[in-house]
N, C-alpha and C positions, 0 to 999 in steps of 0.2 A: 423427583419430578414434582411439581410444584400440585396441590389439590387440582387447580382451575385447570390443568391440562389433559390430568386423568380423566376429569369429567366430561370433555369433548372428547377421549377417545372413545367412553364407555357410550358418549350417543351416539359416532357413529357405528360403533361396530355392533349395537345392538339390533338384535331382527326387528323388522316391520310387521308389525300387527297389523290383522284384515284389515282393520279401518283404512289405515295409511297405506295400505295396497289397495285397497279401492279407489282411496281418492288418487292418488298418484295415476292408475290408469285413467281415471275419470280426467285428471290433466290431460292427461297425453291424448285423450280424444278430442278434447277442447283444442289441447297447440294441433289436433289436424284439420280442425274445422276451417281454423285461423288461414287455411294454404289452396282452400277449397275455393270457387268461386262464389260471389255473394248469391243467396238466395234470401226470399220474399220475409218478411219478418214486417207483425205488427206494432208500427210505431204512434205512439201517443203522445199527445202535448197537452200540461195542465196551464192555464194561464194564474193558478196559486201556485206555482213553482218559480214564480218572478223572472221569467225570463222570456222571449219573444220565440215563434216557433221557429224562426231561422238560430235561433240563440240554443238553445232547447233539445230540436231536433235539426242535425244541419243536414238532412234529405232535404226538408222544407226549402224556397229558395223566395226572397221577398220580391214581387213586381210591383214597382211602386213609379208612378211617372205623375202623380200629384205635387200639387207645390203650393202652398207650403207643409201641407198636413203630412205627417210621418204613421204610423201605427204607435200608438199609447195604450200601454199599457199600468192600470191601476187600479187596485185595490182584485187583485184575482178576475180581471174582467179586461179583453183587450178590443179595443176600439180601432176598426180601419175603414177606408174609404176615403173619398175628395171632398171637396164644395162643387166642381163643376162636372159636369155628366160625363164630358169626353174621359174625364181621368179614372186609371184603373190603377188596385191598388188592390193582391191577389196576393197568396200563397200556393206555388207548384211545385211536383217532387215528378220530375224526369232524367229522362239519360240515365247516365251508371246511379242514379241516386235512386230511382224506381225498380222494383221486380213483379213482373205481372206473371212469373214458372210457376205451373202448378200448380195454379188457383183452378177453383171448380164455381165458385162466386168471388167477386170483388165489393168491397165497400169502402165508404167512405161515411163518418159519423160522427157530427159537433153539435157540440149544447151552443145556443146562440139566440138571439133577438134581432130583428129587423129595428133600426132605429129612424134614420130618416131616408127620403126616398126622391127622386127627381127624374119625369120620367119624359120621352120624346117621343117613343114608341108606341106601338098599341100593348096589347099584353104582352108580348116576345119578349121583351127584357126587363130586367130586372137588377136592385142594388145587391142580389146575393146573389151567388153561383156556385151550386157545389157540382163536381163534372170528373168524369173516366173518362180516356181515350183510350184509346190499342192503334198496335202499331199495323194491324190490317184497312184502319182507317175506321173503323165503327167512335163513334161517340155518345156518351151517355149524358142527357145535361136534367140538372132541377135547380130550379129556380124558386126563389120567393121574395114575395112583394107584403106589407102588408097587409096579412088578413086574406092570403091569399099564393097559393104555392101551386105549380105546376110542373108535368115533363114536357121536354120538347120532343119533339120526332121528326125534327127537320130544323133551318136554320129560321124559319120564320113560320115554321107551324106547331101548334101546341098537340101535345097525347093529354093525358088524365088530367087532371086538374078538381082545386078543392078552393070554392071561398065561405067555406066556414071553419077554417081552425085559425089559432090566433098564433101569430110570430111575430109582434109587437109588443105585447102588454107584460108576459112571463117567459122566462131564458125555459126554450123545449129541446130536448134532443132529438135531433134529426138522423136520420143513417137511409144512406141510398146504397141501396144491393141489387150487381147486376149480374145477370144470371149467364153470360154469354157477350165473349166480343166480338160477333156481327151483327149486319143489318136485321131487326126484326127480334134480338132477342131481349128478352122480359126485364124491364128496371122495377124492382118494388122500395117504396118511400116508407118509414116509420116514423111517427111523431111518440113519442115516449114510448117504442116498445108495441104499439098498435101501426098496425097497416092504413095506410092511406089514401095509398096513390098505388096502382098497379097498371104497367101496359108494357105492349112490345114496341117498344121506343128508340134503341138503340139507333142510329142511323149514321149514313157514310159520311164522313167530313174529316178530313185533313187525316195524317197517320203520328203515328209515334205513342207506345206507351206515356202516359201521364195522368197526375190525378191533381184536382187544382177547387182551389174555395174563396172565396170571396167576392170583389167589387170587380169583374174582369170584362164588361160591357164598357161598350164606348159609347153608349146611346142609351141608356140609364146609371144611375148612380144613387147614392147615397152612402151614410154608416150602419153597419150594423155592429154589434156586439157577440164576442166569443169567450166562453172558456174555456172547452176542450174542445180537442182535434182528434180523432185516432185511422187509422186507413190499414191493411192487411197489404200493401201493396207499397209498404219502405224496402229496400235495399238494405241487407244487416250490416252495420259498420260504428262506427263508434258515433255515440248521441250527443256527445258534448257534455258540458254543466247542465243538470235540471231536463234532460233527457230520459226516458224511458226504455230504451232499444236492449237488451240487455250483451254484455259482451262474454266470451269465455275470458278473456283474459288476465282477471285477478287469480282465479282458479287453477290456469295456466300457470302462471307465475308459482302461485304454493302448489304445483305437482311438480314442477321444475325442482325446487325445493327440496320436495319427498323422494323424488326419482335419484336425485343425488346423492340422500343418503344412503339410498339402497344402492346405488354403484360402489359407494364409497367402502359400504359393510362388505360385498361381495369381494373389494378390493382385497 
């Protein structure tokens, strides 16, 4: 019998060392994760990953009804928004693509700048929008304008608000954390990791899990600027090229692998 044949029987018929008994179980929990339904998993988008966050992560879903502006993305820095106010031009992760199970807080948290601004309203809107809903109807909204960020707590009334911090001049990381999805419960605002804004804001308007960012007024507008996106409230599933989500299934695959040789040897 030829060397090269003895050699594949000597690998399989030889025992599994712990290692490979590990992982091969650690597969086979992964392939049962795979059978389970999805639950909540924190999804992240780098805009130095060269790809758009519907590209990236495909939770994300593009709202874009500008014309002609598209989202550009260049040089680790992505650009959205219209030239005219009516136009919105947003990023949202709902339906089967969201999971709000088993959260005790939700957030929502991107490095960004305010770039330009066009406005019809009084304060109430604004060219950014970072926003939670729940499917009992509670919504969470913050806004910012330059040189100037607020919550809402109604559809034309403002909660906390700050016009001394800047979201114009230098890219700040923003993250809204809500404490509760109904009416009344606590939204808190961070600009680099410090507290800024805190109130009980949540309030009723329309239902459906969702979490959504950008230019989504129809009565202000402008560009802002993003590089990262992250939320605790993706749906776990596959993230595409230049995605974050992580999956079992490479793992799967080499315990599929191991597991076989271990049928193979017991054979």
């Amino acid at each position: 019998m030829p060397a090269d044949t003895d050699d594949r029987h000597s690998l399989f018929e030889a025992p599994m060392t712990p290692i490979l008994r590990t992982l091969a179980l650690a597969a086979g929990a992964a392939l049962a994760s795979l059978a389970l339904p999805s639950h909540a998993a924190v999804v992240t988008w780098y805009a130095a990953d060269g790809a758009t966050p519907d590209v990236a992560v495909p939770q994300w879903e593009l709202v874009d009804n500008a014309s002609p502006e598209n989202p550009a993305l260049s040089g680790g820095v992505l650009t959205i928004g219209g030239s005219a106010i009516a136009e919105q031009m947003y990023y949202s992760m709902d339906g089967a693509n969201a999971d709000f199970s088993g959260q005790t807080s939700y957030w929502l948290e991107a490095r960004l700048r305010v770039n330009t601004q066009s406005l019809t309203a009084g304060w109430w809107r604004a060219p950014v929008t970072m926003g939670i809903g729940f499917a009992g109807g509670g919504l969470a909204i913050f806004e910012l304008r330059r040189d100037y960020v607020y919550l809402r707590d109604g559809d034309n009334s403002r909660a906390a608000f700050s016009s001394a911090l800047d979201t114009d001049t230098e890219f700040h990381t923003w993250r809204m954390e809500v404490l509760g999805s109904t009416a009344g419960s606590i939204v808190n605002v961070y600009q680099d990791g410090t507290l800024v804004l805190s109130d009980n804001s949540v309030y009723n308007y329309g239902a459906g899990d969702r979490v959504f960012w950008g230019d989504s007024s129809i009565i202000a507008g402008g560009r802002s600027e993003w590089t990262y996106v992250s939320t605790n409230l993706g749906a776990l599933r596959d993230p595409g090229p230049g995605g974050s989500v992580p999956l079992p299934g490479s793992l799967a695959l080499a315990g599929l692998g191991l597991l076989a040789l271990g049928a193979r040897r017991r054979r």
